[in-house]
C-alpha positions in Angstrom: 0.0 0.0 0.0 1.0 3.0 -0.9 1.6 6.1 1.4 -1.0 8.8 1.4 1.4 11.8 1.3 1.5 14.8 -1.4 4.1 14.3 -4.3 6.4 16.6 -3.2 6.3 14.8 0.5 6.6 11.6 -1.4 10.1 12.0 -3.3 11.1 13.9 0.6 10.0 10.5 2.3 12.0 8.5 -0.6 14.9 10.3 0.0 14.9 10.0 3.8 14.4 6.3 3.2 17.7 6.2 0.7 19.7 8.4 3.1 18.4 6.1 6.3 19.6 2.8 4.6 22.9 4.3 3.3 23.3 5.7 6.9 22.8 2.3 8.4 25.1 0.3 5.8 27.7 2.9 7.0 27.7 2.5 9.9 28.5 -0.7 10.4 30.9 -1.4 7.4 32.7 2.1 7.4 33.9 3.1 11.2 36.7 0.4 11.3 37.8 0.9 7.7 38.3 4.9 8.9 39.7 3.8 12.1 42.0 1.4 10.5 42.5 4.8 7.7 46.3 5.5 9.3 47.7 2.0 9.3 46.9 0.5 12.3 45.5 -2.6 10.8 43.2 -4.3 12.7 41.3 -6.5 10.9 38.4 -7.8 13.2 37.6 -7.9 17.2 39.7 -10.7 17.7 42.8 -8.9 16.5 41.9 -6.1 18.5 41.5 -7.9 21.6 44.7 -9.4 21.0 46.5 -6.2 20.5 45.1 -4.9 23.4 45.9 -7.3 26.2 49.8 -7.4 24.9 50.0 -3.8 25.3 48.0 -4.0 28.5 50.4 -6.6 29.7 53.8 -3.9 29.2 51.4 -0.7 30.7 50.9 -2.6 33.5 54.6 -3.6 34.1 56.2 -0.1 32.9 54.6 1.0 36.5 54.1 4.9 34.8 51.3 6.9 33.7 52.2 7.1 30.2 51.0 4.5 27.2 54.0 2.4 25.5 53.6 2.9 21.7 51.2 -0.3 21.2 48.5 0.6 24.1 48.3 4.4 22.2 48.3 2.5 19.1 45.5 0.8 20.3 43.5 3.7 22.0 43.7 6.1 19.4 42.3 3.5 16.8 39.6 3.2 19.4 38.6 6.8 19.5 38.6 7.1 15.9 36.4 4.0 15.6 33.8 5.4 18.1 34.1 9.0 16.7 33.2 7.6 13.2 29.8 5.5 14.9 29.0 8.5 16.8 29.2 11.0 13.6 27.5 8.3 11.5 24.9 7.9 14.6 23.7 11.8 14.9 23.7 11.9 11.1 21.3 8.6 11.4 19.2 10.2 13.5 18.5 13.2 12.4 17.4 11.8 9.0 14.8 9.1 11.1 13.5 12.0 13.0 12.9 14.2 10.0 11.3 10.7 8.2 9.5 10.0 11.6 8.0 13.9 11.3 6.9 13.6 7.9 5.3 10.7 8.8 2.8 11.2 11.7 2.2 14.5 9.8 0.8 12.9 7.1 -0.7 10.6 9.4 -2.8 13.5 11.5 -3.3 15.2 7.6 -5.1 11.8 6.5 -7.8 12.6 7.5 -10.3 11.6 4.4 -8.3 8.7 3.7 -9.4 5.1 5.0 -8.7 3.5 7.5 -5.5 0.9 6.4 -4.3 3.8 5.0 -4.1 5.6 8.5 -3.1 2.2 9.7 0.0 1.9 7.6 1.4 5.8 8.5 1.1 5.1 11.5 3.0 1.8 11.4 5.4 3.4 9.7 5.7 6.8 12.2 6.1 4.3 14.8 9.1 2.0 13.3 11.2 5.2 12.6 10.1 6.5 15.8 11.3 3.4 17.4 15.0 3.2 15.1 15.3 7.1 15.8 15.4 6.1 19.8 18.1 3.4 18.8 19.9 6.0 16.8 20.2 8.2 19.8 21.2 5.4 22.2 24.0 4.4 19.7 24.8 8.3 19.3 25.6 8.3 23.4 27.5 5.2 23.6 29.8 6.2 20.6 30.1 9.7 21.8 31.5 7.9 25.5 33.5 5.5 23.7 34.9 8.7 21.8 35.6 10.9 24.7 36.9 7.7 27.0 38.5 5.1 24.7 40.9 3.8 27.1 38.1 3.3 29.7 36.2 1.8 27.3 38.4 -0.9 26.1 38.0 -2.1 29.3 35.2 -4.9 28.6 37.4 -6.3 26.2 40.6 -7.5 28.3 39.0 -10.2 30.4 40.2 -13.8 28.5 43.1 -16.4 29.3 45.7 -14.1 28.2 45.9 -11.6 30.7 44.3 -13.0 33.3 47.7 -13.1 35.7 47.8 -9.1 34.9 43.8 -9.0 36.0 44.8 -10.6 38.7 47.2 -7.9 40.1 44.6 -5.6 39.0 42.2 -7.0 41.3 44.4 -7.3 44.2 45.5 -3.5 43.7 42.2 -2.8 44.1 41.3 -4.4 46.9 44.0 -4.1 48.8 43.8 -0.2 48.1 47.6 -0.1 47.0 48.2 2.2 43.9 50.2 2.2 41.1 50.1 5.1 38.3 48.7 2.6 36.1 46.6 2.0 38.1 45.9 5.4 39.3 44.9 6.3 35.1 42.6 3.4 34.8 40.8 4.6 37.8 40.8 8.3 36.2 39.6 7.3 33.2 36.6 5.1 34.3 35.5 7.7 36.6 35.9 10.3 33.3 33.7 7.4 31.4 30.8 7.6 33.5 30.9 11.5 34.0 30.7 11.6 29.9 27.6 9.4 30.0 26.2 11.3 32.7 26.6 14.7 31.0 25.2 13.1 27.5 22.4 11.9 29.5 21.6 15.3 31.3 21.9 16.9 28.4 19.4 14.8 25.9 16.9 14.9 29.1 17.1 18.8 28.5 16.4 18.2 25.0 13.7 16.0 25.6 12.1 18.2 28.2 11.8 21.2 25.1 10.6 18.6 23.2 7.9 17.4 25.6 6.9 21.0 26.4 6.3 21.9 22.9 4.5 18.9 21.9 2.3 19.3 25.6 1.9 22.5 23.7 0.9 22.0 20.0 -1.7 19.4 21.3 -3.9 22.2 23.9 -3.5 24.6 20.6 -4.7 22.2 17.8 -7.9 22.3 17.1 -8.3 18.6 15.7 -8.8 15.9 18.2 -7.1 13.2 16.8 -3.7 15.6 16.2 -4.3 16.6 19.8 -4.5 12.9 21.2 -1.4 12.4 19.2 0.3 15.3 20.2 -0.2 14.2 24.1 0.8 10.5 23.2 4.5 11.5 22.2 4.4 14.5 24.9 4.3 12.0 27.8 6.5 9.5 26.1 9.1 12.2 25.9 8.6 13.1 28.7 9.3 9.5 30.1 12.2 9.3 28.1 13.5 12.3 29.6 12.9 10.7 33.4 14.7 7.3 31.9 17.6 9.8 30.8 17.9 11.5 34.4 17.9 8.2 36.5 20.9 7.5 33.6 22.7 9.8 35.0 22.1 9.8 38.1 23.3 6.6 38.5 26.6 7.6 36.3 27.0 10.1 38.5 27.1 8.0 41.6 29.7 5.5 39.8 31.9 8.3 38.9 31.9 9.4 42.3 33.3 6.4 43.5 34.3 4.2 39.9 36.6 2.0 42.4 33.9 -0.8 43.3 32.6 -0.7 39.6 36.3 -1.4 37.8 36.4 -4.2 40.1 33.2 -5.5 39.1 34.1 -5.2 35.6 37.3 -7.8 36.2 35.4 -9.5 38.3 32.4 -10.3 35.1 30.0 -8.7 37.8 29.8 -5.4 35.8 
């Protein structure tokens, strides 16, 4: 079935679609083959991980704050990776929210049309609705990975191979003796949470506008339909914007004390 939109909203929508796919392909095929765009060569995960716990291995034993060649290697290919999701992510976005826009208006517009027609905007509003919210979780877990790359390599050294190195780790830290290395890893988890927590005070804020103006539109609009509508996504921003405080709430509490946590983490409990 066809969509019930005006010709000039049509070859808009057709675009969007286009751009959304493209966006999507991009993302996952084209971050590693930028990251990997100043010879770092990492082919897949696996050679990552490897990379990583070697390196790991010779921070921990230099006993100074300062990466050896192979961990900075290693971190910077992670922050370009992440910066290349998170770029891709926001561009992602912002195309499914301008699609998921068009949509629903075409959906409160339709007003003569029948019923499946109705039916299938509205599907449709909702699924880009729903892939926009994905989008924008991807968009904040890129842009921490981006502004924390060494904290965030940190899921990926538990395995066989460094598990004498975890070991120490796990002593220092619950024994309370530091080491500088130890010292930055601590830094930088506690800088990884306070990144999430500021991304997620931030796109409450947003959310809160948005609620406000929707709240708005729908005791203004004369139609019923556009006003039932309007309060539907009104409250679920607005719910979105509570899920997006207790966010960071919660990272701010970590950060505040990211020792128990980093444990965790080594630990599997994390």
């Amino acid at each position: 079935m066809s969509l019930a939109v005006p010709a000039r909203s049509g070859r808009v929508l057709a675009v969007l679609v286009a751009l959304a796919g493209a966006l999507i392909a991009a993302f996952v095929v084209a971050p590693r083959l930028l990251a990997n765009g100043t010879g770092a060569g990492f082919g897949d995960e696996s050679d990552l991980r490897r990379a990583l716990r070697t390196a790991f291995a010779e921070y921990w034993q230099t006993g100074t704050r300062d990466f050896p060649a192979e961990l900075t290697t290693v971190v910077d290919y992670w922050f370009r990776y992440h910066l290349a999701k998170a770029v891709l992510a926001a561009m992602l976005l912002a195309v499914l929210v301008a699609l998921a826009v068009l949509l629903w208006r075409a959906f409160l517009a339709a007003g003569a049309a029948g019923r499946g027609q109705r039916v299938t905007l509205a599907a449709s509003g909702g699924a880009a609705t729903v892939l926009a919210l994905c989008s924008l979780v991807l968009v904040l877990a890129n842009a921490q990975g981006a502004l924390t790359p060494f904290a965030s390599l940190f899921p990926l050294l538990p395995g066989d191979e460094p598990a004498t190195v975890l070991a120490q780790v796990d002593q220092r830290l619950a024994d309370g003796t530091r080491t500088p290395p130890l010292d930055v890893m601590i830094e930088e988890f506690a800088r990884y949470h306070v990144a999430m927590a500021a991304l997620a005070a931030v796109t409450a804020v947003s959310l809160v506008g948005v609620c406000a103006f929707l709240w708005r539109a729908a005791v203004w609009s004369a139609d019923r339909r556009s006003r039932r509508v309007l309060a539907v996504f009104g409250t679920f921003s607005a719910a979105l914007a509570l899920s997006m405080v207790v966010v960071a709430v919660a990272n701010t509490t970590n950060a505040s004390d990211p020792v128990p946590g980093l444990a965790a983490l080594f630990t599997g409990g994390w």
